[in-house]
N, C-alpha and C positions, 0 to 999 in steps of 0.2 A: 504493500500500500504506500503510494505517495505521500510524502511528510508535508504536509503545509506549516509554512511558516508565517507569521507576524511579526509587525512591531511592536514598541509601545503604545500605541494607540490601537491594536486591533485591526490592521488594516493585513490583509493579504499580501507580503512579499512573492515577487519570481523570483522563481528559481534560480539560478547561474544559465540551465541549459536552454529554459527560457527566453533570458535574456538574451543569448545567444542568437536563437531563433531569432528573435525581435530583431536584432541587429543586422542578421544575415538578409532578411526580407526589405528591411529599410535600405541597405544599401544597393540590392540587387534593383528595386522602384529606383532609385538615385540615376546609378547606373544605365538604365534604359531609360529615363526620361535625359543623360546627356547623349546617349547616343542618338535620337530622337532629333535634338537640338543641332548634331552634326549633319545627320540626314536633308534637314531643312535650307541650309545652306548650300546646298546644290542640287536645288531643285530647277533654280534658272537653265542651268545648265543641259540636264536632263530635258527639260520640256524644249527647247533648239534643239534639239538633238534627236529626238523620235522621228521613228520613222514614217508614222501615220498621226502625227499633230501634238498639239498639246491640249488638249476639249475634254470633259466631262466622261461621253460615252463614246466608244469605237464601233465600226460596222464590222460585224465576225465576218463578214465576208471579206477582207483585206486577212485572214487568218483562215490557209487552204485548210489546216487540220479538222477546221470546229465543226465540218458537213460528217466527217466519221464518229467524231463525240456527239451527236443531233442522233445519228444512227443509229449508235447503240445506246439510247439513254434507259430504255426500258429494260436492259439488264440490270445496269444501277439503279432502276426504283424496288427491283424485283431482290435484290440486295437487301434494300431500305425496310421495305414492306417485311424482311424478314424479321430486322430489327427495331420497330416498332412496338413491338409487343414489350420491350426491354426499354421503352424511353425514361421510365421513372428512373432508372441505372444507369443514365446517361448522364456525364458530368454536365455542370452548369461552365459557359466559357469561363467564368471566375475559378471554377476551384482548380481549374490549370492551369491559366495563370492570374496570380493573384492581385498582378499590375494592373488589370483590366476592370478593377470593380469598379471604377469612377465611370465606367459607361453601363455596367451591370450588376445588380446586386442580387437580385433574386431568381429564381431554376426557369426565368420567361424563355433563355437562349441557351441552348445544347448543343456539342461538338462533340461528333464523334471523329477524331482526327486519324490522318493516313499518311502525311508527311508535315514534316516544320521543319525548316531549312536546315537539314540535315539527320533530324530524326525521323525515321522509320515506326511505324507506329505497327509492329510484326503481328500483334494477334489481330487488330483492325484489319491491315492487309490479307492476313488469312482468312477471318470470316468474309472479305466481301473480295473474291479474286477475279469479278470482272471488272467492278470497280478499279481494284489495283491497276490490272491489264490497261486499261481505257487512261486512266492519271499516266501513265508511260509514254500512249502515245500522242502526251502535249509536250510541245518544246519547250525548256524554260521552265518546266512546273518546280515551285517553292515548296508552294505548303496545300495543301489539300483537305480541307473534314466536309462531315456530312452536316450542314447547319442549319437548325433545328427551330423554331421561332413559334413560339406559344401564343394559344387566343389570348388575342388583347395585349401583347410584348409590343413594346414600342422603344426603339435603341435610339436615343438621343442625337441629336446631332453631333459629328465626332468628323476625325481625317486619319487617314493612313498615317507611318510616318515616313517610307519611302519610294520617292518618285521612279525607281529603277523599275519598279514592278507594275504591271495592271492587273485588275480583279475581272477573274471570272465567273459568273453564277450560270451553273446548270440547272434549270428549274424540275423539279424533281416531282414535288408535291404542294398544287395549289389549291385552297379551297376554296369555296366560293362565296359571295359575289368575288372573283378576279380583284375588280376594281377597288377592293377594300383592302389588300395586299400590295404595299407597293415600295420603291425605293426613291429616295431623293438624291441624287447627286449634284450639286451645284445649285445651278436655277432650273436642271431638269428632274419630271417625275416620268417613272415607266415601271410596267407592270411586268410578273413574271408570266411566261408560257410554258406549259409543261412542254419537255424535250426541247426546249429553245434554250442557245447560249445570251447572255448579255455581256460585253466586257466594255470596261469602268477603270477611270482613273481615281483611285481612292485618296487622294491626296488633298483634291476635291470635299468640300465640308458633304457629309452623306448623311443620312438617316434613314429607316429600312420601320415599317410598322406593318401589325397584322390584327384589321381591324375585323376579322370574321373568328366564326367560333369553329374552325378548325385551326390543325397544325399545318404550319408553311415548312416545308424543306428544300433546299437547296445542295448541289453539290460544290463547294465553296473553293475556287482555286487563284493563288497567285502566280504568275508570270512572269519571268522577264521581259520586260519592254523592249520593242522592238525598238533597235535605236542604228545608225547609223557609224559606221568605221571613223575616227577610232573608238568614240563613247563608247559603241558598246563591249569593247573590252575593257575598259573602264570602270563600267558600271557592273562589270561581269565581276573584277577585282574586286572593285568596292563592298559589292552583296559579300565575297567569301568574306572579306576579313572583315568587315565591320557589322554585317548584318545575323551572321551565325553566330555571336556570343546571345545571341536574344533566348536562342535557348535556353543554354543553362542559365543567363542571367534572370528569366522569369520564372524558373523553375518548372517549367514543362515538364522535361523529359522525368525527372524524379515523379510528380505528382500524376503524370500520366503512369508510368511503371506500377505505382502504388493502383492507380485505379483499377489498372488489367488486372493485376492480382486478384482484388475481390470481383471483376466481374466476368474473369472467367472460371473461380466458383460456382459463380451463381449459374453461366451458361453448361455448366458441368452437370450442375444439380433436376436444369431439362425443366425449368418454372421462374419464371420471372416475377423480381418482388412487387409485391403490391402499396 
């Protein structure tokens, strides 16, 4: 049994390991909000330098890949539709990483993740291996989860924080009215389509609500920006070395590791919790 301690006044002391913790999570927010700050700084750059503009939203038609992701999107929903039944066991995006509560506090938005700039999300990948297949054959792909957006979740107004990447949403699972589901990017709104790609400069001030009484899902992917010789070797550098410490600095890979643990328990056990 853990030993609580006080002071003289009766007030609850932390622990050492505690404090610890406290310190490690404070410094690792620190830490990504200046990287953040570095990001921003060469955004001018970056937007000269693409190769299809600097605007809100792009035409997937200038991106030959996205008619084969349109294609097969009905494998990935057939994936999805598996795990559904497990969404209560699905992390909320806060509790992986825990930098991201100022845009999220409650279970409205769930990730189930497949890539973050350099982690591999192995038992995600295995239960959903057309999924996987399909993420392979985009250029460029960062980070990839299945994202999750609950009746009545409504995500803030917010931006990226780097210009090297563009977002893509495969729309997976809409409910209806349509037109009550939608995102903001800039001074533009647009609605999802099931088996349609949308791709997004997220740098751009955005905001995404779900005002119908289903659940919205989406296949969520970032990209390298198409950018022009030499930027985008450049921009290619820049993502390794300065964009991969986001990992472990928000504590992803630990807190996702810990999640698989208990929930492939639970998918062992052949009943999802209620």
């Amino acid at each position: 049994m853990q030993k609580i301690e006080k002071d003289l006044f009766g007030r609850v002391v932390e622990s050492e390991t505690q404090q610890q913790q406290g310190l490690l999570l404070r410094t690792r927010i620190w830490l990504y909000q200046f990287i953040q700050n570095m990001f921003f700084k060469f955004e001018n750059f970056i937007g000269r330098a693409s190769t299809y503009g600097d605007h809100e939203f792009f035409d997937p038609k200038d991106f030959p890949w996205v008619g084969a992701v349109e294609a097969d999107w009905r494998k990935v929903r057939a994936e999805l539709d598996a795990l559904l039944p497990y969404a209560a066991n699905i992390p909320a995006f806060q509790e992986l990483q825990p930098a991201q509560k100022a845009l999220t506090q409650d279970d409205g938005w769930k990730t189930f993740f497949f890539y973050a700039y350099g982690l591999k999300a192995r038992g995600n990948c295995r239960r959903c291996p057309e999924t996987t297949k399909l993420l392979k054959q985009i250029p460029g792909m960062k980070t990839a989860f299945f994202s999750i957006l609950a009746p009545g979740k409504h995500l803030p107004p917010h931006r990226g924080p780097w210009k090297g990447v563009l977002r893509l949403h495969l729309a997976l699972l809409i409910p209806e009215p349509a037109e009550m589901c939608a995102i903001r990017v800039g001074s533009q709104t647009r609605h999802w389509q099931e088996g349609k790609v949308m791709i997004f400069d997220d740098t751009f001030e955005h905001e995404a609500w779900n005002r119908t009484e289903g659940v919205r899902v989406i296949l969520f992917v970032d990209i390298m920006r198409p950018m022009r010789f030499p930027a985008n070797v450049i921009n290619s550098v820049f993502t390794s070395v300065i964009a991969m410490p986001f990992v472990p600095l928000t504590g992803l890979a630990g807190n996702y590791l810990r999640w698989e643990k208990r929930f492939e328990a639970l998918v062992n056990q052949g009943a999802p919790a209620k």
